[in-house]
mmCIF file as gemmi writes it, N, C-alpha and C atoms, coordinates in Angstrom:
data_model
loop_
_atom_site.group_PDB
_atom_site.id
_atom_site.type_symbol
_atom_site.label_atom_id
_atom_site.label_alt_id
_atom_site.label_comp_id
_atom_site.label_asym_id
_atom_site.label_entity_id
_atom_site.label_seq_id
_atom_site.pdbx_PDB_ins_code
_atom_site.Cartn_x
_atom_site.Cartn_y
_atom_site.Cartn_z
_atom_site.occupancy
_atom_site.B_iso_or_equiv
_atom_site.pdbx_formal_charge
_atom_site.auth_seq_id
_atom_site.auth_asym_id
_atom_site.pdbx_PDB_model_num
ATOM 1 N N . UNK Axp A 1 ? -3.229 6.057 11.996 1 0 ? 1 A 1
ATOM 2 C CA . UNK Axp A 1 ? -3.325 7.077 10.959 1 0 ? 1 A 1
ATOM 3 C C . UNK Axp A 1 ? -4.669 7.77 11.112 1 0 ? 1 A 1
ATOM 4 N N . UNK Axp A 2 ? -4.672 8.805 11.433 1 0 ? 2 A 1
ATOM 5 C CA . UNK Axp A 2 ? -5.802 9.886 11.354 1 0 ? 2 A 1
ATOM 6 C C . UNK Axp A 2 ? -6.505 10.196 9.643 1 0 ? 2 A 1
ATOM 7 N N . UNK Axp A 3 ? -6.308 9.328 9.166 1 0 ? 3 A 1
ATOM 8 C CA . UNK Axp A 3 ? -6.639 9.749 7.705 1 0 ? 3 A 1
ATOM 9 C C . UNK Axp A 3 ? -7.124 8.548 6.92 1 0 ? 3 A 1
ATOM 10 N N . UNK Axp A 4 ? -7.833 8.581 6.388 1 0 ? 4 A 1
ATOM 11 C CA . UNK Axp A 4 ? -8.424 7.481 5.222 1 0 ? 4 A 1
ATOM 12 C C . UNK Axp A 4 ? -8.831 8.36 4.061 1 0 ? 4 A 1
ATOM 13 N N . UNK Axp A 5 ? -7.985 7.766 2.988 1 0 ? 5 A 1
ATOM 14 C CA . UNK Axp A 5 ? -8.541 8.002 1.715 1 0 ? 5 A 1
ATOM 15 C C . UNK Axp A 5 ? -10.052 7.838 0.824 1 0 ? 5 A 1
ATOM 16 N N . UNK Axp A 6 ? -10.609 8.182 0.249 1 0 ? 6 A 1
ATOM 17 C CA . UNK Axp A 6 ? -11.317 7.629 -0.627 1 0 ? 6 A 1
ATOM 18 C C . UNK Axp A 6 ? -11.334 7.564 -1.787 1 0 ? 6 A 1
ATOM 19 N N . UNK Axp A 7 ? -12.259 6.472 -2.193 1 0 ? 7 A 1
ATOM 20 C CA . UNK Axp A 7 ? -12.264 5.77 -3.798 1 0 ? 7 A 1
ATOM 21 C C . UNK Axp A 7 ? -10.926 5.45 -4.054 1 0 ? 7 A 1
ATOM 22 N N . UNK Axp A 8 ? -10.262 5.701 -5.228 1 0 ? 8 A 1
ATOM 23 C CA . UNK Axp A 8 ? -8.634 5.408 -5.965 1 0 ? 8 A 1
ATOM 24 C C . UNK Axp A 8 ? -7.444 5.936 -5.476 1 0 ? 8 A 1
ATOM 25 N N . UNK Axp A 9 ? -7.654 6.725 -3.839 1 0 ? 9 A 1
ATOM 26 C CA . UNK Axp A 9 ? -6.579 8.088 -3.545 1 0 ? 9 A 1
ATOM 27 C C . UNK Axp A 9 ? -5.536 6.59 -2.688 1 0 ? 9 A 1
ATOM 28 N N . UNK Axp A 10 ? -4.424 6.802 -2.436 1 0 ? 10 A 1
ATOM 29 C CA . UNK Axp A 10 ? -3.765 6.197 -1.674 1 0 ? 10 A 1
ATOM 30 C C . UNK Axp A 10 ? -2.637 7.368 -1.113 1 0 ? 10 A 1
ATOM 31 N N . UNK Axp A 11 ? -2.602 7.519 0.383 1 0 ? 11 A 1
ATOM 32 C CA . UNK Axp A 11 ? -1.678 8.165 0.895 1 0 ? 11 A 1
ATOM 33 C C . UNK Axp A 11 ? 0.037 7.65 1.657 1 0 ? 11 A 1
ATOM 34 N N . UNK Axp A 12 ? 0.867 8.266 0.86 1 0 ? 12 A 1
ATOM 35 C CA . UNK Axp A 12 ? 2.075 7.952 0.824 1 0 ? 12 A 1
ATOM 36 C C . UNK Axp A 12 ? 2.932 8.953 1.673 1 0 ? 12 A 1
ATOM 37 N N . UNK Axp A 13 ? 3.871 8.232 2.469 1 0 ? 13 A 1
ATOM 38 C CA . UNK Axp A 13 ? 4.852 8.903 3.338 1 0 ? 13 A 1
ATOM 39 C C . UNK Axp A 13 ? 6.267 9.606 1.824 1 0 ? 13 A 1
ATOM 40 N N . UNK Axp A 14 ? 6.719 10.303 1.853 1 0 ? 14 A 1
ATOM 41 C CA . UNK Axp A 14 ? 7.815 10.091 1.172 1 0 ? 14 A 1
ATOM 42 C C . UNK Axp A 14 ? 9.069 10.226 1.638 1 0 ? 14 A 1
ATOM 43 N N . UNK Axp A 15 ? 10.13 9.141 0.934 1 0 ? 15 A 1
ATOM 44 C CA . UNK Axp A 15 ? 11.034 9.027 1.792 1 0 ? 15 A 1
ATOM 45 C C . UNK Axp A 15 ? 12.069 10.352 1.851 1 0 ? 15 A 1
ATOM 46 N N . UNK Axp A 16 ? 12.929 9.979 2.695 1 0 ? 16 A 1
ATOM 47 C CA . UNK Axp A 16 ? 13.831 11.439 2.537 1 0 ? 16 A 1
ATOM 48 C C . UNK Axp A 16 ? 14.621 11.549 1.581 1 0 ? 16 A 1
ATOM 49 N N . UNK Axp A 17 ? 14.999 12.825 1.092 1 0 ? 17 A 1
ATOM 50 C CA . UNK Axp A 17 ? 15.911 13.43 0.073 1 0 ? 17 A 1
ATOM 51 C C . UNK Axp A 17 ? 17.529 12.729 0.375 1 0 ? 17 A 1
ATOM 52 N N . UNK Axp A 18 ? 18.113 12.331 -0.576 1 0 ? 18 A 1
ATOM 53 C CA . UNK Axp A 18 ? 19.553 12.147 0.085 1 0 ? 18 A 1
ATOM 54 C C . UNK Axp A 18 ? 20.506 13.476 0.047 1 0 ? 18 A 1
ATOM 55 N N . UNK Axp A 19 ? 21.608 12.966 0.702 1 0 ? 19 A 1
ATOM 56 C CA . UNK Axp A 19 ? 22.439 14.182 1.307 1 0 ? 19 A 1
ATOM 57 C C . UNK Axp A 19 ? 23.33 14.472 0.965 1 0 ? 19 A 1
ATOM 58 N N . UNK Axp A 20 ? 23.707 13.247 0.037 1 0 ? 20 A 1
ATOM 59 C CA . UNK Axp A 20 ? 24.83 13.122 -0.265 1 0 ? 20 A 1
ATOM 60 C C . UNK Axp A 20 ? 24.635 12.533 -1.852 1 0 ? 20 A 1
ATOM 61 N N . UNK Axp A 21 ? 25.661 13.11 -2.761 1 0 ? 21 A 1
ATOM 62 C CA . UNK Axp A 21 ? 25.607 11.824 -4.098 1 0 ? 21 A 1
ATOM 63 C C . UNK Axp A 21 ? 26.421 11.198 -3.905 1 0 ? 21 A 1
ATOM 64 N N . UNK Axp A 22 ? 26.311 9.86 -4.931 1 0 ? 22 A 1
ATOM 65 C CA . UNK Axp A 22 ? 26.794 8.647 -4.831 1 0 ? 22 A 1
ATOM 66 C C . UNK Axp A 22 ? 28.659 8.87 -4.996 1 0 ? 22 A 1
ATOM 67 N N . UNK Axp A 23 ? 29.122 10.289 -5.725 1 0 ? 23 A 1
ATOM 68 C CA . UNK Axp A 23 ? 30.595 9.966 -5.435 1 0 ? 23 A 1
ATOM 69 C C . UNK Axp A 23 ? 30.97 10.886 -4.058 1 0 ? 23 A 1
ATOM 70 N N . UNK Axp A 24 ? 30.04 11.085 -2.863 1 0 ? 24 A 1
ATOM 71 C CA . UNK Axp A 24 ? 29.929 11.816 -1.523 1 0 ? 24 A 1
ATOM 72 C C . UNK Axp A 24 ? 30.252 13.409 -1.659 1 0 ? 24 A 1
ATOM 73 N N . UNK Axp A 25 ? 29.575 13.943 -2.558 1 0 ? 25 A 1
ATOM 74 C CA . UNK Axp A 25 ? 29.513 15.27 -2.229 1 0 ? 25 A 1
ATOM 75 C C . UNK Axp A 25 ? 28.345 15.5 -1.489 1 0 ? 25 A 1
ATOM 76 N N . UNK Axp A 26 ? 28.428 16.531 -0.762 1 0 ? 26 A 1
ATOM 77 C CA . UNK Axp A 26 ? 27.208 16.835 0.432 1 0 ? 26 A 1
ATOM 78 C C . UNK Axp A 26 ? 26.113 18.065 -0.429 1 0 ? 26 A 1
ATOM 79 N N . UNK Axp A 27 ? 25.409 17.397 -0.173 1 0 ? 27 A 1
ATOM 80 C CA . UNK Axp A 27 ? 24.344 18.607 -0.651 1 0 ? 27 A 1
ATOM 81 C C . UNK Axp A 27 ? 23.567 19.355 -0.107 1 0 ? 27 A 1
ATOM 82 N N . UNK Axp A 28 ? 23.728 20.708 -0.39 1 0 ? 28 A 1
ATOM 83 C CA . UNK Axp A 28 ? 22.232 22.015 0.781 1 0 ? 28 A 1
ATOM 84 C C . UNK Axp A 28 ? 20.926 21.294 0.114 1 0 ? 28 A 1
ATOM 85 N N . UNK Axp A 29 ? 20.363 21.701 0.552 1 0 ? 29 A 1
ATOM 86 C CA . UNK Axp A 29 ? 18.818 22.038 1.011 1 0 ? 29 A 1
ATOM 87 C C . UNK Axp A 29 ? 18.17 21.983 -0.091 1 0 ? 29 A 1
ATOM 88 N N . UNK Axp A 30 ? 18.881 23.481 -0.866 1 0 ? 30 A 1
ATOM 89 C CA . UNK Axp A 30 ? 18.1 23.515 -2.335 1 0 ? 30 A 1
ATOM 90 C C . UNK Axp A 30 ? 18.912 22.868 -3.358 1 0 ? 30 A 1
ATOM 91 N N . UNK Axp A 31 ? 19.619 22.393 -2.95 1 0 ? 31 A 1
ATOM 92 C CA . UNK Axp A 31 ? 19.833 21.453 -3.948 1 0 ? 31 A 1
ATOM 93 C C . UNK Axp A 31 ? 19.027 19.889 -4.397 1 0 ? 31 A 1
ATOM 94 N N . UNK Axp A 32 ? 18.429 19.692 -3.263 1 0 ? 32 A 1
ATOM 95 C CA . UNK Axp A 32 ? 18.109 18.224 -3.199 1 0 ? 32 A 1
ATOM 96 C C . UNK Axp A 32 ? 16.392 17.984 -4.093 1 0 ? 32 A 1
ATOM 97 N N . UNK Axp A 33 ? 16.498 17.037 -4.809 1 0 ? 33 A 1
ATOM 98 C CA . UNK Axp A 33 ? 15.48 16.804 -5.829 1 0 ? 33 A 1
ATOM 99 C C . UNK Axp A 33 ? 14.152 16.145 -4.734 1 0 ? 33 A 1
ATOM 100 N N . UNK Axp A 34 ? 13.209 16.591 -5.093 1 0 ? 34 A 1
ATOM 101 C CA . UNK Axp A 34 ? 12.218 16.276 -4.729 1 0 ? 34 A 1
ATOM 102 C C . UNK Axp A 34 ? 11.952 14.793 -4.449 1 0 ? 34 A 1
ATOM 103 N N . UNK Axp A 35 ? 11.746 13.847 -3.298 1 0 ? 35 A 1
ATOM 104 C CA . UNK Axp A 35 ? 11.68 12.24 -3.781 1 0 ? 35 A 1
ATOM 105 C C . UNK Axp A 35 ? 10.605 11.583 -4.532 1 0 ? 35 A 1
ATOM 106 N N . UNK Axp A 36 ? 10.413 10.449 -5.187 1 0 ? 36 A 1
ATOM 107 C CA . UNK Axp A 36 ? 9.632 10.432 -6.153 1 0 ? 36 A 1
ATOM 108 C C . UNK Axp A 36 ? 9.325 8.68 -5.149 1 0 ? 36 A 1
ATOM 109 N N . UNK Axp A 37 ? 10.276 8.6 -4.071 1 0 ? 37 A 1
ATOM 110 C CA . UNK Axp A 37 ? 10.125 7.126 -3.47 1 0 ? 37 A 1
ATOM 111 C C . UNK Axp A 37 ? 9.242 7.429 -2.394 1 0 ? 37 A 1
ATOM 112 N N . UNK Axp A 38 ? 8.04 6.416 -2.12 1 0 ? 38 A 1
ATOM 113 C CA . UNK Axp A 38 ? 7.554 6.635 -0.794 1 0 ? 38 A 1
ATOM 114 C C . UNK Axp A 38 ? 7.025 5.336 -0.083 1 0 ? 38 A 1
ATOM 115 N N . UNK Axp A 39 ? 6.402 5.314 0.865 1 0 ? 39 A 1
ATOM 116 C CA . UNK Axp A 39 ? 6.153 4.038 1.651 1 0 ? 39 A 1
ATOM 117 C C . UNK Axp A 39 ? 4.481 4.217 1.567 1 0 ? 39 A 1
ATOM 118 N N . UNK Axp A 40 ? 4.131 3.382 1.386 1 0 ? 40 A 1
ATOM 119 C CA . UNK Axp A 40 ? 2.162 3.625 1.227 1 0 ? 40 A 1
ATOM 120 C C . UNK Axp A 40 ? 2.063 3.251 2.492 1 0 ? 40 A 1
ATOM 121 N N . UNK Axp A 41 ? 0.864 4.37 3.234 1 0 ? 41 A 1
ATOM 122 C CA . UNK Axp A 41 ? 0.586 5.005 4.767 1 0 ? 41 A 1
ATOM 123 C C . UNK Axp A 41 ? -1.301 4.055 4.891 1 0 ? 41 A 1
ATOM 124 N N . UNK Axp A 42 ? -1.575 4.752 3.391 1 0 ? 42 A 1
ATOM 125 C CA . UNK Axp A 42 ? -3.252 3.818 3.541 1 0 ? 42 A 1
ATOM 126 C C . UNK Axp A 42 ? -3.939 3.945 2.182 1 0 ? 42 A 1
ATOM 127 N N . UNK Axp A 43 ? -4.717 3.114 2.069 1 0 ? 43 A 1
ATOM 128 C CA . UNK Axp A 43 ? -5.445 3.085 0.543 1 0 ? 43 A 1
ATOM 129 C C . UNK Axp A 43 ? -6.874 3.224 0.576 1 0 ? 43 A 1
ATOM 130 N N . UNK Axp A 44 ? -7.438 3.968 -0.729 1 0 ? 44 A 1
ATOM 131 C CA . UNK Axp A 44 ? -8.891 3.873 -0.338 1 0 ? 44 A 1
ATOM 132 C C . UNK Axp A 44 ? -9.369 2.402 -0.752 1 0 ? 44 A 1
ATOM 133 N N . UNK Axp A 45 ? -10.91 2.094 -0.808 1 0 ? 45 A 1
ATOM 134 C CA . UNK Axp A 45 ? -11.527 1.035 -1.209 1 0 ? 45 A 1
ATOM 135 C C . UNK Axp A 45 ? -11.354 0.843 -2.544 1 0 ? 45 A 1
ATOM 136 N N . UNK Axp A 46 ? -11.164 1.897 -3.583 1 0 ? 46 A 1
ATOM 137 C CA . UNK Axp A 46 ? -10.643 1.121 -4.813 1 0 ? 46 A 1
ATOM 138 C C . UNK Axp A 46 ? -11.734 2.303 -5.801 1 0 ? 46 A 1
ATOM 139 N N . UNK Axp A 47 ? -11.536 1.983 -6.912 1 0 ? 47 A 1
ATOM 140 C CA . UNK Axp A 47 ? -12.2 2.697 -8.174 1 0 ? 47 A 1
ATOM 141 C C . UNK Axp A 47 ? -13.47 1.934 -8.268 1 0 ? 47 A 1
ATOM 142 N N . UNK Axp A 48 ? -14.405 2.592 -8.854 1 0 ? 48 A 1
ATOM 143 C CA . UNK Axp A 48 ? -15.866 2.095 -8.885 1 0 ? 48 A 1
ATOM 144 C C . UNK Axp A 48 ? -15.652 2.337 -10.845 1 0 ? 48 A 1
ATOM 145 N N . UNK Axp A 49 ? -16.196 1.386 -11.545 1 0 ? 49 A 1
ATOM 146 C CA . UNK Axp A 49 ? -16.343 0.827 -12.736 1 0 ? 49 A 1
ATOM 147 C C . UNK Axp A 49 ? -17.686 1.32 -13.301 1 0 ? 49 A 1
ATOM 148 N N . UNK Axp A 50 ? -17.801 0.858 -14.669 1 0 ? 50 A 1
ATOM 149 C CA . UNK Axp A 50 ? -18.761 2.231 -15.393 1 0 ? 50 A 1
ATOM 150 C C . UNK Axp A 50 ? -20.436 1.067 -15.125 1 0 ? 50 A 1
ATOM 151 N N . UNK Axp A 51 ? -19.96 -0.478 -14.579 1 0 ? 51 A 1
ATOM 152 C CA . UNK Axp A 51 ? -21.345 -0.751 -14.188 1 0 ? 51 A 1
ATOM 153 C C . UNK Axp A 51 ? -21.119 -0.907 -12.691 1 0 ? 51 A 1
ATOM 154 N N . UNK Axp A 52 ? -20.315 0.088 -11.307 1 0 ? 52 A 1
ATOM 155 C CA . UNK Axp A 52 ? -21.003 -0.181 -10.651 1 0 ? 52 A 1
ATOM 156 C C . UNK Axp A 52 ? -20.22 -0.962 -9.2 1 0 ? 52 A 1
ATOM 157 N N . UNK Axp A 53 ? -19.468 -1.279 -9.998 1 0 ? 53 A 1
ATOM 158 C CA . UNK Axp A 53 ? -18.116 -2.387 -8.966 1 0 ? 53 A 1
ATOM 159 C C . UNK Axp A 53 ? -16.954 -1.746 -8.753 1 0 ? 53 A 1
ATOM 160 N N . UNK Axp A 54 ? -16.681 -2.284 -7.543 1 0 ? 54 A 1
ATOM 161 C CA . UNK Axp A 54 ? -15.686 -1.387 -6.877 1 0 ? 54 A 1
ATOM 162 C C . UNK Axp A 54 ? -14.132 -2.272 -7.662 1 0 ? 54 A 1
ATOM 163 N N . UNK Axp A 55 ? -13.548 -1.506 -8.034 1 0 ? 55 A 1
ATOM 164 C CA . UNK Axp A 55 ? -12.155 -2.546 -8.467 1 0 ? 55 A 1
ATOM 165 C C . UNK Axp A 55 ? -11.191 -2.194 -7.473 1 0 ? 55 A 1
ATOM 166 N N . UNK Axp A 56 ? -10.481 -2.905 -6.681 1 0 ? 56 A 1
ATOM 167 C CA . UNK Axp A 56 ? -9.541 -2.918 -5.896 1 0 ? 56 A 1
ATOM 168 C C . UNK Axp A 56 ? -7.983 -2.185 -6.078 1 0 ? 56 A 1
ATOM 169 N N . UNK Axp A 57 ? -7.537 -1.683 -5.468 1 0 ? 57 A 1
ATOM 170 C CA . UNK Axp A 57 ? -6.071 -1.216 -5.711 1 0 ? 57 A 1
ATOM 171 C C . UNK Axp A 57 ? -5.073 -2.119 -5.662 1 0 ? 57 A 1
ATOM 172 N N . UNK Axp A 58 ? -3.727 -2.411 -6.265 1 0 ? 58 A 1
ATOM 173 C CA . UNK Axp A 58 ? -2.746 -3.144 -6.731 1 0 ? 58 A 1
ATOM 174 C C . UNK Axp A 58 ? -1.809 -2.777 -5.386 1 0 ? 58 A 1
ATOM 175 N N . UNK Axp A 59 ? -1.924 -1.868 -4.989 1 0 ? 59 A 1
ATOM 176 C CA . UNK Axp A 59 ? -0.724 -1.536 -4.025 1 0 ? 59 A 1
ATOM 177 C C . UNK Axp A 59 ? -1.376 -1.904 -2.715 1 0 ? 59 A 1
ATOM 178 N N . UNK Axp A 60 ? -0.954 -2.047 -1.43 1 0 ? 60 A 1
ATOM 179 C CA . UNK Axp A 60 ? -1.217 -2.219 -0.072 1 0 ? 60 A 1
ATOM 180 C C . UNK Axp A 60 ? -0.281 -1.243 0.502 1 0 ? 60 A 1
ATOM 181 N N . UNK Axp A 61 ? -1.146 -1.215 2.507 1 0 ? 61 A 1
ATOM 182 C CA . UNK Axp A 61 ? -0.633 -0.835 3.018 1 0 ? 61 A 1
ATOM 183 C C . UNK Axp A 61 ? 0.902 -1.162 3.294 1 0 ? 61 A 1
ATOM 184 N N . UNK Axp A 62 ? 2.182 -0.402 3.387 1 0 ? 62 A 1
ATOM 185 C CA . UNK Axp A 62 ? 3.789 -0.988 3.497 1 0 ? 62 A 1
ATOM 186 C C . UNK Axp A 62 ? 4.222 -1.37 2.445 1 0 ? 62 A 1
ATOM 187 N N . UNK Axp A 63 ? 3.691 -1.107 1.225 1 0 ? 63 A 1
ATOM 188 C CA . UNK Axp A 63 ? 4.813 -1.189 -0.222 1 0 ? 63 A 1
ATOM 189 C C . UNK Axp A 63 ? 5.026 -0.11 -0.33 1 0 ? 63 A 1
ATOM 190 N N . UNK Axp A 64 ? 6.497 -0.238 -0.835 1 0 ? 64 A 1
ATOM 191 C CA . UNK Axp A 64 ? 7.364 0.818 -1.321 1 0 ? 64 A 1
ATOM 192 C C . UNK Axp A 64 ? 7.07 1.591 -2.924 1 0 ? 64 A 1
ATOM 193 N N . UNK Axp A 65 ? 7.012 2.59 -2.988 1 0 ? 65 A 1
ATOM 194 C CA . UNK Axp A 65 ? 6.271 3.155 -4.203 1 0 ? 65 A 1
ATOM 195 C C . UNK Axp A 65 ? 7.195 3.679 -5.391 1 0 ? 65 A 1
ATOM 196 N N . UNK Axp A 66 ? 6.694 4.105 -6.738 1 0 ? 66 A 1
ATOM 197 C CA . UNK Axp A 66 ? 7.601 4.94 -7.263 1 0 ? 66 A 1
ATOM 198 C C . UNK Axp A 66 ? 6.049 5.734 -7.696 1 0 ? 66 A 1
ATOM 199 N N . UNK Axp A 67 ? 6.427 7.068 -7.856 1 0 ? 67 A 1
ATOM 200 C CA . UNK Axp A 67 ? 5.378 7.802 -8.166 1 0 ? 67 A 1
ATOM 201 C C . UNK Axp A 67 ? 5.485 9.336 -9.375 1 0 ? 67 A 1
ATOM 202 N N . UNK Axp A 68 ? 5.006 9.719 -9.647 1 0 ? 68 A 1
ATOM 203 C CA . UNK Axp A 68 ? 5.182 10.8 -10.533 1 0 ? 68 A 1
ATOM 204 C C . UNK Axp A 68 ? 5.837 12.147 -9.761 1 0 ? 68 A 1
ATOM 205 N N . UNK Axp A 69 ? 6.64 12.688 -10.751 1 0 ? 69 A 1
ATOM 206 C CA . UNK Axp A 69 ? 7.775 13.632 -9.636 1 0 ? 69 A 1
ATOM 207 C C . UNK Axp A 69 ? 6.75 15.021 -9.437 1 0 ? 69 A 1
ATOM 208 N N . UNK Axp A 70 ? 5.558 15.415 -9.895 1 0 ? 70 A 1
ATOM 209 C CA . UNK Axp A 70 ? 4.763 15.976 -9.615 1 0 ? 70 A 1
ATOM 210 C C . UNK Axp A 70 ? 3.32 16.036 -9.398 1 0 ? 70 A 1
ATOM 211 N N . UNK Axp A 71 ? 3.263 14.512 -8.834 1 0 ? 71 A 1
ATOM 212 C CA . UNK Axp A 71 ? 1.86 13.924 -8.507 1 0 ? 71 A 1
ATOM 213 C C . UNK Axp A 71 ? 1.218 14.419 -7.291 1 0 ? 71 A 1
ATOM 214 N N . UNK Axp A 72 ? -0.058 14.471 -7.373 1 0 ? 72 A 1
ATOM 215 C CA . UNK Axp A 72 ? -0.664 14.314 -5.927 1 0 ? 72 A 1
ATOM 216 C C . UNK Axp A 72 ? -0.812 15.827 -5.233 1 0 ? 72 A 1
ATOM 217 N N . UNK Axp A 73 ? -1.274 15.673 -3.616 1 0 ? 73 A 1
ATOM 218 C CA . UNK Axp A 73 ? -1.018 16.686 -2.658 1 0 ? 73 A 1
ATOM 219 C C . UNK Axp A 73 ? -0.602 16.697 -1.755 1 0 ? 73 A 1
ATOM 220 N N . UNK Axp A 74 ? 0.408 17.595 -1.288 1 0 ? 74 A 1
ATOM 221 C CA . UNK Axp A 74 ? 0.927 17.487 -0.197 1 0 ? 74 A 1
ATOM 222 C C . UNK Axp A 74 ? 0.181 17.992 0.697 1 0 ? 74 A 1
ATOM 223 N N . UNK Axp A 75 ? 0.361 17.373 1.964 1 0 ? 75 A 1
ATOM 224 C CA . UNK Axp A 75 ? -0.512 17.335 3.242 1 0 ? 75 A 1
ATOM 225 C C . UNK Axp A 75 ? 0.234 17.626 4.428 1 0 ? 75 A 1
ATOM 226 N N . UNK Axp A 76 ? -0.272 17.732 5.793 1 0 ? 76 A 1
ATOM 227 C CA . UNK Axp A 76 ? 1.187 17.814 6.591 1 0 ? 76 A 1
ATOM 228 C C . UNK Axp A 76 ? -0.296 17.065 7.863 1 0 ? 76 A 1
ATOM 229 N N . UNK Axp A 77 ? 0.208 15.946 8.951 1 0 ? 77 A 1
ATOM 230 C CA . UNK Axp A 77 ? -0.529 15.709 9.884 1 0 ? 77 A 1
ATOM 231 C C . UNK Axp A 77 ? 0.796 15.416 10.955 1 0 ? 77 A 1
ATOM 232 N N . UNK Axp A 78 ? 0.207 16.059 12.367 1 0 ? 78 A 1
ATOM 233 C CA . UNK Axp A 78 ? 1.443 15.821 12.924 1 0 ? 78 A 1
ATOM 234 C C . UNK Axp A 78 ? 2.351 16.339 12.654 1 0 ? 78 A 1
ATOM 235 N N . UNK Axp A 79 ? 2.946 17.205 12.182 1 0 ? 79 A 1
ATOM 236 C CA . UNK Axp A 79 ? 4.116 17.513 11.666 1 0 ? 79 A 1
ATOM 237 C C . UNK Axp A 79 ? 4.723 16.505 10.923 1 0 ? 79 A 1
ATOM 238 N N . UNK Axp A 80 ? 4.235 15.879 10.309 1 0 ? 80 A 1
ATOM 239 C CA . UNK Axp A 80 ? 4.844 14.639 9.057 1 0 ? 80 A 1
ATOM 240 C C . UNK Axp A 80 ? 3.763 14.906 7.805 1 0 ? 80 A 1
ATOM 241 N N . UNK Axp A 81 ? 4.971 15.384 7.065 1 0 ? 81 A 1
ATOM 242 C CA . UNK Axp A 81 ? 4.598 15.478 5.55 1 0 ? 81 A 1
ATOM 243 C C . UNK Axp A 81 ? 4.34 14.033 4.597 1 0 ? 81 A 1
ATOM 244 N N . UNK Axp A 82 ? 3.232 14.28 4.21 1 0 ? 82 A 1
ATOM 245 C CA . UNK Axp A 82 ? 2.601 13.244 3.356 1 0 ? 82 A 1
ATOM 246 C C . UNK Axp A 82 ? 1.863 12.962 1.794 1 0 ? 82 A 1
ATOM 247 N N . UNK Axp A 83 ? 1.653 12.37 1.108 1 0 ? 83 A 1
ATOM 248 C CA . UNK Axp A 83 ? 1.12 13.062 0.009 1 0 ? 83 A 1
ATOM 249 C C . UNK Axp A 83 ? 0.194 11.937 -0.45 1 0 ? 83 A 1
ATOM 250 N N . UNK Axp A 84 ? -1.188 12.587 -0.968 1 0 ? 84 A 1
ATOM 251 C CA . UNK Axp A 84 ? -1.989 11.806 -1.4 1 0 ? 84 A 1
ATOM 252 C C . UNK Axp A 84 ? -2.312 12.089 -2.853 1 0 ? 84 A 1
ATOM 253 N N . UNK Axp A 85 ? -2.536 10.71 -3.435 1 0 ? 85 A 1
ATOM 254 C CA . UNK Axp A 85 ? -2.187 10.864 -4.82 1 0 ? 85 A 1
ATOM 255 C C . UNK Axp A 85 ? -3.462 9.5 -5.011 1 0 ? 85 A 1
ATOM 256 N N . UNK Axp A 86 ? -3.702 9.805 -6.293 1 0 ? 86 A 1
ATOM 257 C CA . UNK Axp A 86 ? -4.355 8.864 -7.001 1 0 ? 86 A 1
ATOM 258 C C . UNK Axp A 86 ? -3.467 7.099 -7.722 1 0 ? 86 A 1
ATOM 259 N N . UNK Axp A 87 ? -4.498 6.592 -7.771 1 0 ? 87 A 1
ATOM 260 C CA . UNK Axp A 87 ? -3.427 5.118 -7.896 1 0 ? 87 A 1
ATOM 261 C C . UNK Axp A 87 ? -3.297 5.662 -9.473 1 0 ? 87 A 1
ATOM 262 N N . UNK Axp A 88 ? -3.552 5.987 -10.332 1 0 ? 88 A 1
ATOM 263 C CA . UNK Axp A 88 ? -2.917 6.108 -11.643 1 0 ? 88 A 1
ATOM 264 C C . UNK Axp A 88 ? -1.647 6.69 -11.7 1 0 ? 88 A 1
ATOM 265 N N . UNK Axp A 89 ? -1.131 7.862 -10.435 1 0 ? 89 A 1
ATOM 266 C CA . UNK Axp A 89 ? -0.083 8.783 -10.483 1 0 ? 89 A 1
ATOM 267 C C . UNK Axp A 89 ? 1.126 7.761 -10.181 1 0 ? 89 A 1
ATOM 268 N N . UNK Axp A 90 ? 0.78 6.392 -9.378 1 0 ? 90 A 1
ATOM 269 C CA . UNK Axp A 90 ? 1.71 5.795 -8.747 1 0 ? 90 A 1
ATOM 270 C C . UNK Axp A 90 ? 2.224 4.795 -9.946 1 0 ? 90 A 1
ATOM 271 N N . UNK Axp A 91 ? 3.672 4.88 -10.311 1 0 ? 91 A 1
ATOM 272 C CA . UNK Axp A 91 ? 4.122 4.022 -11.542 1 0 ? 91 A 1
ATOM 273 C C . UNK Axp A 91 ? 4.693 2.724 -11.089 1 0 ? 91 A 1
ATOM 274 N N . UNK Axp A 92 ? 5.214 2.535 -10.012 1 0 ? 92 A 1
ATOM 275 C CA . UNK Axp A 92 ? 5.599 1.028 -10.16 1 0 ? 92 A 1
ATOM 276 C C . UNK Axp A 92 ? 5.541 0.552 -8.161 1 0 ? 92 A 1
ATOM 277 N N . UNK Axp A 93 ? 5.713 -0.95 -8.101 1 0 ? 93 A 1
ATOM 278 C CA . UNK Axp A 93 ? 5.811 -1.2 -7.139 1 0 ? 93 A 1
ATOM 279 C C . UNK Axp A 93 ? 7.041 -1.502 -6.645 1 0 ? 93 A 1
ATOM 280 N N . UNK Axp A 94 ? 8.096 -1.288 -5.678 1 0 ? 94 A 1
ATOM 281 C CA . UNK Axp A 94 ? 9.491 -1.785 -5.765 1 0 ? 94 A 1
ATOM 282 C C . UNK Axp A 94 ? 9.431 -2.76 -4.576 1 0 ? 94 A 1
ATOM 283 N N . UNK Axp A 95 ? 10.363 -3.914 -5.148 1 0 ? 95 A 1
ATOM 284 C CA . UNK Axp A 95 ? 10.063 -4.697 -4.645 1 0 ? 95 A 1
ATOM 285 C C . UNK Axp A 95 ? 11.642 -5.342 -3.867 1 0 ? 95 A 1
């Protein structure tokens, strides 16, 4: 990865849009909802505290994410779209 975050940012792959809904209708392009699932790519060192200490992030590199449907920034490296977001934007870990 050409990229490292800093402080609280963690950068996330997101996964792809599906294509289909669940009773198999096919869907265009603009139809498809933004994903809110992603795979964590890298994390910074963590949040620094009001005396001073670095507090660590909850998530690691290779957990699967859920995140806010309009969190963060999108980035592009390589031609792979990515998005870096703060650990507060990220809501759960799936496990």
């Amino acid at each position: 990865m050409a990229i490292q975050p800093l402080g609280d940012r963690v950068v996330i792959k997101p996964l792809e849009a599906q294509d289909k809904t669940k009773g198999g209708i096919v869907l265009p392009d603009s139809a498809k909802e933004k994903p809110q699932e992603g795979k964590v790519i890298a994390v910074g060192k963590g949040r620094v505290s009001d005396e001073g200490k670095v507090i660590a992030l909850e998530v690691k590199v290779g957990d699967k994410v859920l995140y806010g449907k309009y969190s963060g920034t999108e980035i592009t490296i390589d031609g792979d779209d990515y998005l870096i977001v703060k650990d507060d934007d990220i809501l759960a870990i799936m496990k």
